[in-house]
N, C-alpha and C positions, 0 to 999 in steps of 0.2 A: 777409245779404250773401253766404255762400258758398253759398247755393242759387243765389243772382242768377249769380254765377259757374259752377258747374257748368251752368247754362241755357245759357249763355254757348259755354262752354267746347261742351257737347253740338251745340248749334247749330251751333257754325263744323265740328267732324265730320262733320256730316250735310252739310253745304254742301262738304264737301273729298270728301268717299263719291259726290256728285251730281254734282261738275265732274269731278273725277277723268277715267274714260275722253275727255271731250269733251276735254282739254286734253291728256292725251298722243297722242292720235291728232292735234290739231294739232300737236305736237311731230316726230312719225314725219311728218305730210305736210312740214312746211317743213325737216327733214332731207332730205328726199329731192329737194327739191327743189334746196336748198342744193347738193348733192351732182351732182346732174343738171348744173345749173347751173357747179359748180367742172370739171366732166368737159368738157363746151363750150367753156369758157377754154382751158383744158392743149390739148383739139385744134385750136384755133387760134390759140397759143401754137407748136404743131409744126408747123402747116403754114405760118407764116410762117417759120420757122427753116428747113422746107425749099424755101422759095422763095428763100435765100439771105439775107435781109434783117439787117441787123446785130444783134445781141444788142438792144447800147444803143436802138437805135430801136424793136425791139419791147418793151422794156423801158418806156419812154416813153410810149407808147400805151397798155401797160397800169399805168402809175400804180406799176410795184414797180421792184426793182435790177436790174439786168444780171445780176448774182447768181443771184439769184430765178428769175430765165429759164433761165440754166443748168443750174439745178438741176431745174426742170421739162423740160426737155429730153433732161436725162441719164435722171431717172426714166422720160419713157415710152420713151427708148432701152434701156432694161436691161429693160425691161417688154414690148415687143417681141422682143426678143431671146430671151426667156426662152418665149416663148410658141411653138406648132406652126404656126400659122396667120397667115399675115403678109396685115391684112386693112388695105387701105391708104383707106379711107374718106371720112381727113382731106383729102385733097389732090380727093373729088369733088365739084365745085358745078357747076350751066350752063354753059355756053359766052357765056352774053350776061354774067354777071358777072366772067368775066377780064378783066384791063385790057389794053388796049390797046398802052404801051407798061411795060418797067419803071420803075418808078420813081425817080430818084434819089434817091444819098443827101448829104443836107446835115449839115456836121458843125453840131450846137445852137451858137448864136452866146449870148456874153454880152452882153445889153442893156445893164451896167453900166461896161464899155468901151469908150472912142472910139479914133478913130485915133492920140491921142498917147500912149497906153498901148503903143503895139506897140513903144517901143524900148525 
C-alpha cells in the first residue's frame, strides 16, 4: 500500500514538473491581458469624464458607483500630473465616430413609482 502511494504521490510531481511552465505562461498572458484590458476601461472612463458627462451616468454604463469613477478619475488625474509628458491620446478617435449632437441627460426614473407617490 505505501509503494502504491509513493507511485502515486511520484506521478502527480512529474505531472505538476510537465504542466508547470505551460500553466504560468497562461497565467502571465491572461494577466496582461487583464491588465491591457483594465487600462482601456480607466481611458474611457477619462474621456467621458472629460466630455463633461455626469459621474452617475458614466457610472451606470459601466456597471460600478459614482464612487468608483471618482476615484478612477482622480488616479489618472494625479497620474498625469505627476508625469513630464502630457500625452492626450484618450480624447483621439475618427471624425465619423463623434456624435452628432450632445447628449442629454436623463435623471434615472424609478419604475416602482406612479404619479400618486409624488405628494
Amino acid at each position: 500500500m505505501t509503494e502504491i502511494a509513493r507511485a502515486e504521490s511520484r506521478g502527480k510531481d512529474t505531472i505538476r514538473r510537465t504542466l508547470r511552465a505551460d500553466a504560468l505562461k497562461l497565467v502571465e498572458r491572461s494577466g496582461a491581458r487583464a491588465r491591457e484590458t483594465q487600462a482601456e476601461h480607466h481611458r474611457a472612463i477619462a474621456r467621458a469624464t472629460r466630455l463633461g458627462l455626469p459621474m452617475r451616468e458614466i457610472a451606470q454604463a459601466a456597471h460600478v458607483t459614482h464612487g468608483t469613477i471618482r476615484a478612477i478619475t482622480n488616479r489618472l488625474a494625479s497620474r498625469d500630473a505627476d508625469s513630464d509628458v502630457a500625452v492626450d491620446a484618450v480624447d483621439q478617435r475618427p471624425p465619423e465616430e463623434e456624435p452628432a449632437e450632445p447628449r442629454e441627460y436623463h435623471e434615472p426614473q424609478e419604475p416602482w413609482r406612479g404619479p400618486a407617490d409624488n405628494y
